[in-house]
N, C-alpha and C positions, 0 to 999 in steps of 0.2 A: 222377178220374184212375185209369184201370186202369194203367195201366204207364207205366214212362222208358226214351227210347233215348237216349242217352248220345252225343254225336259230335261235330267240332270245325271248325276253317274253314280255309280254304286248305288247303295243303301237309301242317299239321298235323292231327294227333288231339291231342295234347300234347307237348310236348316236354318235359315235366320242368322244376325248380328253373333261375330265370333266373340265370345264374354270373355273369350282369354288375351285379346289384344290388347296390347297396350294404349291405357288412360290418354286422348290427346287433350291438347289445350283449348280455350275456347274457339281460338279462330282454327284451327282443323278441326274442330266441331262444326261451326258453321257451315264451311265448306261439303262436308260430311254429309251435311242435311240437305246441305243444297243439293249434290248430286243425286242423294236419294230420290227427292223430290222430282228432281228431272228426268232420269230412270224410268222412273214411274209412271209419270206422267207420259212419257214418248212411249210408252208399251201400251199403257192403257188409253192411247189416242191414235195407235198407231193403224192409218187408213188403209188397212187390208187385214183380212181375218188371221185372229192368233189363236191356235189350238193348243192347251197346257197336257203333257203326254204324264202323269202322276202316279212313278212305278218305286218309287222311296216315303221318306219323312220327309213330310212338306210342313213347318215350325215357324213360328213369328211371318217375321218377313219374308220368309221362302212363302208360306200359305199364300201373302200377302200379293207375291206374285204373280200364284194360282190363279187367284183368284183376279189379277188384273188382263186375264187372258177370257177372251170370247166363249169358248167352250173349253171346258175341261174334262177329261178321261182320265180313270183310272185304273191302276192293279187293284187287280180281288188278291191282294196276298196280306201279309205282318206288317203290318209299319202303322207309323204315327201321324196325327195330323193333327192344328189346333193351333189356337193365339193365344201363349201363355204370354205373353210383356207383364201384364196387372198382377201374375205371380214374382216376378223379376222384377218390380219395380221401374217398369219403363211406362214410359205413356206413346200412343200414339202419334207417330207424324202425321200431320192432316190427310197427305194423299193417301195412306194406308189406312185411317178411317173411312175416308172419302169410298175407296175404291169397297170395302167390305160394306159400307153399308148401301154400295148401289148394288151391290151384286146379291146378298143373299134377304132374306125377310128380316123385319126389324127382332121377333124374337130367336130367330140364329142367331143374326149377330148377335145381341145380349147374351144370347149363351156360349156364345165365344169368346167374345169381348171380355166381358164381366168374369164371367167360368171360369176365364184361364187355365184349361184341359188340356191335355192329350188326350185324342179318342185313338182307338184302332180305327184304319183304314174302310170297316165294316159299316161305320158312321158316315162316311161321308154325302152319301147321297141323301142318306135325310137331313144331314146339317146345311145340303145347299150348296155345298164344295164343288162336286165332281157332277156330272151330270148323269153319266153313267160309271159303273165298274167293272172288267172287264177280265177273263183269264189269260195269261201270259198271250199265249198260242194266239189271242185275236186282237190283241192291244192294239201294235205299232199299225198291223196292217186297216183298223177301224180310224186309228188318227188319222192316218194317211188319207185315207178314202173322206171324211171327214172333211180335211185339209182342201183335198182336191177340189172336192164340192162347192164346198165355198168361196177360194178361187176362184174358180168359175166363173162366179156372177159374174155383171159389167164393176168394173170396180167403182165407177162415180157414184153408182149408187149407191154399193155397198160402205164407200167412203162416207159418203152424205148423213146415209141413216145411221151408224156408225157415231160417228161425231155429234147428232143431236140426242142419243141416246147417255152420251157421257158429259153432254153440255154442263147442265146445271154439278155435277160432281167439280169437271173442271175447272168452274169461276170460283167454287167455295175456298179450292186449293189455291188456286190464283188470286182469293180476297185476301188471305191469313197478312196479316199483319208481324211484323219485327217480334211487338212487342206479345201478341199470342203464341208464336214459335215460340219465344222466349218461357216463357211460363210451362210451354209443354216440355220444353229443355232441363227447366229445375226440375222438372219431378223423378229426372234420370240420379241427380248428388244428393237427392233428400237420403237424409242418413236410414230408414229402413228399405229405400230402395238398395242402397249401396250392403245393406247388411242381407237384405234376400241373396242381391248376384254374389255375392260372398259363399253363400251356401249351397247355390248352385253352380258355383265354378268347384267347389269341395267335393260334391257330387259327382260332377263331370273326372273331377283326378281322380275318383275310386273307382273310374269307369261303370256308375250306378245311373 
């Protein structure tokens, strides 16, 4: 395997954390974040080129994805993108700050981050998201080629340069501390976070 393209089915690309699962306890919390963590980490390190193919809603941690992929494409069509958590009451896990603020400029991010928006699809490219947008008819076959390309290269280098370009993100993730996860974790049971997902799980049942 030279390379991964990265891409999702129907409607979506991802939609982010499901708000309708059921509450777990804190140690399947922990665990939870652990693997997110690690996910992410093995995507957004991973020593050969990853292209994100972006033909749905790409939302929270689905963006967060996106955006942990080398290059990304998109559809020119309907859909949504954006990092709402700060409207839902979540906070950041480090690697999913880590990974948005290496990828786009500091005031994207803020405007993301901070925003907590949906845009249409139409934004993408000047938010920093997508690199390009694309019509149906030339998508899959521009990843591809894309894909292939970079492949290509020798991979030690492309592994090399690669890896010091996500260096400094990676130790930040790798410094976090018990007790700073911890603090990013409360802000998930602070009672206006839990009163936000409340009225966006209400939302979601009126199918709004």
């Amino acid at each position: 395997m030279r390379a991964v393209v990265l891409t999702g089915a129907g409607a979506f690309f991802s939609g982010g954390f499901d708000l309708s699962a059921p509450r777990r306890d804190e140690t399947a919390a922990r665990r939870l974040r652990a693997l997110y963590r690690d996910a992410h980490l093995r995507l957004f390190t991973l020593p050969k080129p990853t292209v994100a193919m972006v033909a749905g809603h790409a939302i929270a941690g689905g963006l967060v994805l996106v955006l942990a992929c080398d290059y990304r494409l998109g559809l020119d069509a309907d859909y949504r993108i954006g990092l709402n958590e700060v409207a839902i009451g979540a906070s950041y896990p480090k690697v999913a700050f880590e990974i948005v603020r290496l990828r786009l400029t500091h005031a994207r991010a803020g405007e993301l981050l901070l925003g907590a928006a949906l845009y249409p699809a139409t934004e993408a490219v000047r938010l920093g998201v997508v690199d390009e947008l694309l019509p149906a008819d030339r998508l899959e076959t521009t990843v591809l080629r894309r894909a292939a390309r970079l492949g290509a290269f020798p991979r030690e280098a492309y592994a090399h340069t690669k890896a010091a370009l996500v260096a400094e993100a990676v130790a930040r993730v790798e410094a976090e501390t018990e007790e700073e996860a911890a603090r990013a974790a409360a802000v998930w049971t602070a009672p206006e976070s839990r009163a936000a997902r409340a009225v966006q799980r209400e939302k979601l049942g009126r199918g709004r």
